[in-house]
C-alpha positions as CSV (number, residue, x, y, z in Angstrom):
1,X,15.5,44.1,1.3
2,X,16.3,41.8,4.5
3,X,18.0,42.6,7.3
4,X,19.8,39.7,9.3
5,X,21.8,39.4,12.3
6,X,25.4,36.9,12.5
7,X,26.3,37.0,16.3
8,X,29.4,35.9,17.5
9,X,29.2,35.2,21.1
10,X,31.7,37.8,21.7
11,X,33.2,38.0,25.7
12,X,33.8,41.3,27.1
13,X,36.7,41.9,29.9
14,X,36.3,39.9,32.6
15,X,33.2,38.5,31.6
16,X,32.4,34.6,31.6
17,X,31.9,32.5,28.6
18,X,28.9,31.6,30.2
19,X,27.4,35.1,30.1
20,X,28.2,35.5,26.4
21,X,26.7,32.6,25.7
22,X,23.1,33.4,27.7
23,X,23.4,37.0,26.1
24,X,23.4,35.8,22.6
25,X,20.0,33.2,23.5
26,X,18.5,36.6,25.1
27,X,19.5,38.6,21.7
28,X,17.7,36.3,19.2
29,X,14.8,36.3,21.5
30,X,14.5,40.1,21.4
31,X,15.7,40.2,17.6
32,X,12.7,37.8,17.2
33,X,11.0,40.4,18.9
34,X,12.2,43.3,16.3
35,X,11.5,41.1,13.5
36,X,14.6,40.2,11.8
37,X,14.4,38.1,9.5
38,X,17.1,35.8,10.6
39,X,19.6,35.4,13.7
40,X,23.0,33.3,12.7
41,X,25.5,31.9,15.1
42,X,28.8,31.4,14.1
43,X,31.7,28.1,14.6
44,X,35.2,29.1,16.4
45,X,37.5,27.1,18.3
46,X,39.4,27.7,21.6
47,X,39.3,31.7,21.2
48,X,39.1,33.4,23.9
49,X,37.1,36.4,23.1
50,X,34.6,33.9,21.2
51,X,32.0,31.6,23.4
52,X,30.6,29.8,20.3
53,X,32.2,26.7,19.3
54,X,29.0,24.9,18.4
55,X,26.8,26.8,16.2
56,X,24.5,23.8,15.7
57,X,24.2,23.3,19.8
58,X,23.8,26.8,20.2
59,X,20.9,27.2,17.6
60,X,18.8,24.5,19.4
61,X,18.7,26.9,22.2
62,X,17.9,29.5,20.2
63,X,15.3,28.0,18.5
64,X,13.5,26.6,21.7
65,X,13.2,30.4,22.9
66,X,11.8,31.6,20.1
67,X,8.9,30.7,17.2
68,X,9.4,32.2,13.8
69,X,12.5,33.9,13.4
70,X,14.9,32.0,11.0
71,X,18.3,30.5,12.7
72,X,20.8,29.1,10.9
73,X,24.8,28.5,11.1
74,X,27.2,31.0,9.8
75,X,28.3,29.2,9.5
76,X,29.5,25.3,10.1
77,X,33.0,25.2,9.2
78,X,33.0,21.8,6.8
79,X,36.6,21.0,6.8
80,X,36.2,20.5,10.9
81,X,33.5,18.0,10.7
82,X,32.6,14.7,8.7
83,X,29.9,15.9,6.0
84,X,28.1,13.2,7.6
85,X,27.8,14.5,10.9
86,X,27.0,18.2,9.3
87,X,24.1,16.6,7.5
88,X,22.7,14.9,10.4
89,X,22.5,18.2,12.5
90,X,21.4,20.1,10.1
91,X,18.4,17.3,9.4
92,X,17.7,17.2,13.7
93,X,17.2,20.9,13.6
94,X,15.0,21.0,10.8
95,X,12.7,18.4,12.5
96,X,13.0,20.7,15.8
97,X,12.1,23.9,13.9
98,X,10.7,23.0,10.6
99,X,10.8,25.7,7.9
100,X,13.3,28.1,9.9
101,X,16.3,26.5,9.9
102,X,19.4,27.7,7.4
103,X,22.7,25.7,6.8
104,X,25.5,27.9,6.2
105,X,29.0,26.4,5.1
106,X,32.8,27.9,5.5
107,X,35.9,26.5,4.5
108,X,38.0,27.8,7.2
109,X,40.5,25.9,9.3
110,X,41.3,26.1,12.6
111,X,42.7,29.7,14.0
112,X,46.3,28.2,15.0
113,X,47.9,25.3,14.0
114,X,47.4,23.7,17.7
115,X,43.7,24.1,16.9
116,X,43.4,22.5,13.7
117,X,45.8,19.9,15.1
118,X,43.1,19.3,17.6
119,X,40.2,19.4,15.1
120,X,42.3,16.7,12.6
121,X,42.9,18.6,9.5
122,X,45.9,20.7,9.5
123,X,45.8,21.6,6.0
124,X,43.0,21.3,2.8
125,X,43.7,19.7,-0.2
126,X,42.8,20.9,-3.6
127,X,39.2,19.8,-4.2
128,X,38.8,18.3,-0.6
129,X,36.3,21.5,0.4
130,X,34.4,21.2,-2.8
131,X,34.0,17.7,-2.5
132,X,33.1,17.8,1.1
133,X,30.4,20.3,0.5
134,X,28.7,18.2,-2.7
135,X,28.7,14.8,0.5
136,X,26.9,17.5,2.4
137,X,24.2,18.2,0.1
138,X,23.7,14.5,-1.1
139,X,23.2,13.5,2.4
140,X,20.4,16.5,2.5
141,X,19.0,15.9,-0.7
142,X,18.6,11.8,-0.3
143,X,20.8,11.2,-3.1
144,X,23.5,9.3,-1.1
145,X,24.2,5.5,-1.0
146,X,22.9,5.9,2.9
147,X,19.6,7.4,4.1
148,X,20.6,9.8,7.1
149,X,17.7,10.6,9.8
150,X,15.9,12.2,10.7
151,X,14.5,12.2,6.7
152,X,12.7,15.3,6.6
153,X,13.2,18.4,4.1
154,X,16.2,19.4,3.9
155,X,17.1,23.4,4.9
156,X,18.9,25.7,2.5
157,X,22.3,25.6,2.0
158,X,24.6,28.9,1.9
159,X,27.7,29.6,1.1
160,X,30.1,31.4,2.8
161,X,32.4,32.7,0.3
162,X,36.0,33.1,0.8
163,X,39.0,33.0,-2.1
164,X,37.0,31.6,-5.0
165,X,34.1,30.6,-3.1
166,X,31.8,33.1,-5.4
167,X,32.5,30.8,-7.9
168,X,31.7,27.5,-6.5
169,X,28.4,29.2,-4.9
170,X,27.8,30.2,-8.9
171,X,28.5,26.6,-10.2
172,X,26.5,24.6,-7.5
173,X,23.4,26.7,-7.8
174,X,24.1,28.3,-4.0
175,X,23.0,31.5,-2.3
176,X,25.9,32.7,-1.1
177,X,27.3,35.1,1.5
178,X,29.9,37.9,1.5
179,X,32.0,40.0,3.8
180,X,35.7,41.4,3.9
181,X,37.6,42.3,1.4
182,X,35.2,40.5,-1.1
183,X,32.7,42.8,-0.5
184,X,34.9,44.9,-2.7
185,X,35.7,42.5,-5.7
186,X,33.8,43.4,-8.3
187,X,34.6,41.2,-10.7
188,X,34.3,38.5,-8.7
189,X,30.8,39.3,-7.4
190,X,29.5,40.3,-11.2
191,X,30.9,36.6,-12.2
192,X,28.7,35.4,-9.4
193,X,25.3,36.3,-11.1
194,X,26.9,35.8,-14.9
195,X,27.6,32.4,-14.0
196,X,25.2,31.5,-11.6
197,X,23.6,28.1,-12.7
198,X,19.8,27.2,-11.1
199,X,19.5,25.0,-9.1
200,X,15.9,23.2,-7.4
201,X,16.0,25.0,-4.3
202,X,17.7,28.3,-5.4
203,X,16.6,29.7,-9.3
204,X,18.3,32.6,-9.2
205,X,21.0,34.4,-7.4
206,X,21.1,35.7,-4.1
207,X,23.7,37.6,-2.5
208,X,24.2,38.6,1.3
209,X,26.4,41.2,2.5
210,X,28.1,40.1,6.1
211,X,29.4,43.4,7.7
212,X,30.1,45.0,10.8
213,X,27.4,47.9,11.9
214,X,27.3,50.2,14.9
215,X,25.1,52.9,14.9
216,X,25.3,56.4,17.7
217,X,24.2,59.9,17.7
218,X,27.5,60.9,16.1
219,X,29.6,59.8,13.5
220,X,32.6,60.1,15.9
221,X,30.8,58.0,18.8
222,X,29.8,55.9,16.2
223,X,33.5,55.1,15.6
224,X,35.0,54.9,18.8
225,X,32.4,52.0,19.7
226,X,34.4,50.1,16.7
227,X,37.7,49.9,18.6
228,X,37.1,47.4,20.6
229,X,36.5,45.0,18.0
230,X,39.5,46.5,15.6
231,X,41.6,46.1,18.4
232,X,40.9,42.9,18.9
233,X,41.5,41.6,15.2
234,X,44.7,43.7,14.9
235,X,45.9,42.2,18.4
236,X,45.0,38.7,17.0
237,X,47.9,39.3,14.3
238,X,50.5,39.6,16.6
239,X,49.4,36.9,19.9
240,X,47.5,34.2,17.9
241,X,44.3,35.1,19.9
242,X,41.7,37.2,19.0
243,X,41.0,38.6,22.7
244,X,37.5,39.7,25.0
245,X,36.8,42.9,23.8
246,X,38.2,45.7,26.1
247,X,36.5,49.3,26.6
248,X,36.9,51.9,24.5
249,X,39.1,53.9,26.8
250,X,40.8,51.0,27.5
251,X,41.8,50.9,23.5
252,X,42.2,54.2,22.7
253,X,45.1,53.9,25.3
254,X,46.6,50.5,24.3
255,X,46.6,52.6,21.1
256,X,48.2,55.8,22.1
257,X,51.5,52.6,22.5
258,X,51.1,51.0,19.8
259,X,53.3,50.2,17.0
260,X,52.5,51.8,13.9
261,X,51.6,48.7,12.0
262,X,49.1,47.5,14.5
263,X,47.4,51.1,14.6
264,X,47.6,50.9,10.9
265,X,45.7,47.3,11.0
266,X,42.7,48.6,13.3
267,X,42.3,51.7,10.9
268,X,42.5,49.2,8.0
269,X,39.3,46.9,9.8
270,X,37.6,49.9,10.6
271,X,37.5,50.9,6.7
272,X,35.5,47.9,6.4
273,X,32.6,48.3,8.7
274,X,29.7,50.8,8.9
275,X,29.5,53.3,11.4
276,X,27.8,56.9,11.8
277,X,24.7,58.3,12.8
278,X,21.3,56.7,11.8
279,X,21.0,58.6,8.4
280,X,24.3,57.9,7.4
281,X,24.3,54.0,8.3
282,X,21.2,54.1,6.2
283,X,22.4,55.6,2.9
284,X,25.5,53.4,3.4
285,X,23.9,50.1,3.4
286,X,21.8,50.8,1.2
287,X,25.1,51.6,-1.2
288,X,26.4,48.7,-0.4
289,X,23.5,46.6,-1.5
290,X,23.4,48.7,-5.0
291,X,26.9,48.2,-5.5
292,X,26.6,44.3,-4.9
293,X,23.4,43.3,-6.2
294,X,22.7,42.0,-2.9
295,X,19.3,41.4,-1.1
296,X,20.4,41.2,2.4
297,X,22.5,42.6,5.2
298,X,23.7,40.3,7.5
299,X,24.5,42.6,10.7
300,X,27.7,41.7,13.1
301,X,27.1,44.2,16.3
302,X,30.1,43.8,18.4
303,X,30.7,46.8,20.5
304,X,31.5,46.3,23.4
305,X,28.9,48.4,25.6
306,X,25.9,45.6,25.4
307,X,23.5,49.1,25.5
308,X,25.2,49.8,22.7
309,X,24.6,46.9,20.1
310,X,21.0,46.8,21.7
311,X,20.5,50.6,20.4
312,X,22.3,49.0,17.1
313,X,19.9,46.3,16.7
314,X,16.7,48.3,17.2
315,X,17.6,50.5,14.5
316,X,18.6,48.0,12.0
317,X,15.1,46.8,12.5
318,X,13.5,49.8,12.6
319,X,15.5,50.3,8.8
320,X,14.3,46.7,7.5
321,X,10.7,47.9,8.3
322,X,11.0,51.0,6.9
323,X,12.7,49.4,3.7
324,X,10.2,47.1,3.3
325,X,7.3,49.1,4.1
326,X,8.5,51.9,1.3
């Protein structure tokens, strides 16, 4: 069982994009360091709280700092880009950093309507996504009417599954990737291995679970550090912006104000992420890999202390070791 990191390039109050930016280099360095198996980076456009619109640009970065860790995109948002373009990054990074380089695809638009405006496609057409994704991977695999440099082997593909993505991951022969409310479909994640078709590059299937993890000495600790972050998604519902994150005192009184529904939405996020105390993280994960079927934890550490997600990350690593050891 693998351990991963996704990181965000999350701002904290009153901190530059710049800063978020250099921290999230500094972090795959040191998660190199730990020995994680892979470090993600994610696309978002124009949000404030988010430094990362690039995951592509950002991963070169990454990948010049550091020698065997895996990087990859989690992911590249397809309906933003022409599949060309995707295919052509995703070739230049594998001749950068051949062998650790993974392409991970969404199907999200923009986060408001002035930002997909901006990006060109306000709106996705029935079959646009799937056939956007199967340009992608004829690009990759040389089987298009065009040859796209550089021509080198061609990284996995994942998929990021949203809606019925499961299902396209099953039918194209995909790893895919997890998190949200999917997490807790069943039926839809039992389809994905019924159905799942081999392909060349990926026989059989394989699942990873995105979640949010913070780790403290207790339980309670452990759940204030996720307010920042619930805050900010539950705040994103009413302003259109999903803001820096604030401290946790900071929250706790925004919440002591706030309107029922919105407290209801940050206990409603919180449900979905793993927090507590070291033994308690463990035995969740390792739940939530038994009631998947999947392989690997993809980690997103967002508190808003940076001591704190650095404590995070150490033990996660400390876990993979220890899961892979025993």
């Amino acid at each position: 069982m693998r351990i991963s990191l996704l990181d965000r390039a999350r701002t904290r109050s009153g901190e530059s994009d710049a800063a978020a930016v250099a921290t999230t280099v500094e972090r795959a360095v040191r998660a190199e360091e730990l020995g994680f198996h892979r470090f993600w980076t994610a696309e978002h456009h124009a949000v404030p709280g988010i430094a990362g619109a690039a995951p592509t640009l950002l991963l070169a970065a990454i990948g010049a700092r550091t020698r065997s860790i895996r990087i990859g995109t989690g992911g590249i948002m397809v309906p933003n880009h022409s599949p060309l373009v995707v295919a052509e990054q995703a070739l230049l990074l594998e001749s950068l950093y051949p062998g650790r380089v993974d392409i991970g695809l969404g199907g999200s638009l923009g986060f408001t309507a002035p930002i997909r405006r901006a990006l060109g496609r306000t709106i996705l057409r029935d079959g646009e996504y799937e056939d956007d994704i199967e340009e992608i991977r004829s690009y990759l695999d040389g089987r298009a009417d065009i040859t796209v440099r550089p021509r080198v082997e061609p990284p996995p593909v994942f998929l990021l599954a949203i809606k019925d993505g499961l299902s396209l991951a099953a039918e194209l022969g995909l790893p895919a990737v997890i998190g949200g409310p999917l997490v807790r479909d069943v039926k839809a994640i039992e389809a994905y291995f019924r159905d799942f078709r081999p392909s060349a590059r990926t026989p059989d299937p394989y699942l990873m679970v995105s979640v949010d993890i913070v780790v403290a000495e207790t339980a309670e600790r452990a759940r204030d550090l996720l307010l920042p972050e619930a805050w900010a998604y539950a705040d994103s519902r009413d302003v259109g912006e999903f803001r820096a994150l604030q401290p946790v005192e900071d929250v706790r009184r925004l919440l002591d104000s706030a309107r029922a529904k919105k407290a209801d939405a940050v206990r409603t996020w919180m449900t979905g992420a793993v927090a507590g105390t070291p033994d308690l993280v463990e035995n969740l994960l390792a739940d939530l890999l038994e009631r998947t079927g999947g392989s690997e934890i993809l980690a997103s550490v967002s508190a808003y202390d940076r001591d704190d997600v650095r404590r995070t990350d150490e033990f996660l690593a400390s876990l993979q070791n220890s899961w892979q050891a025993g």
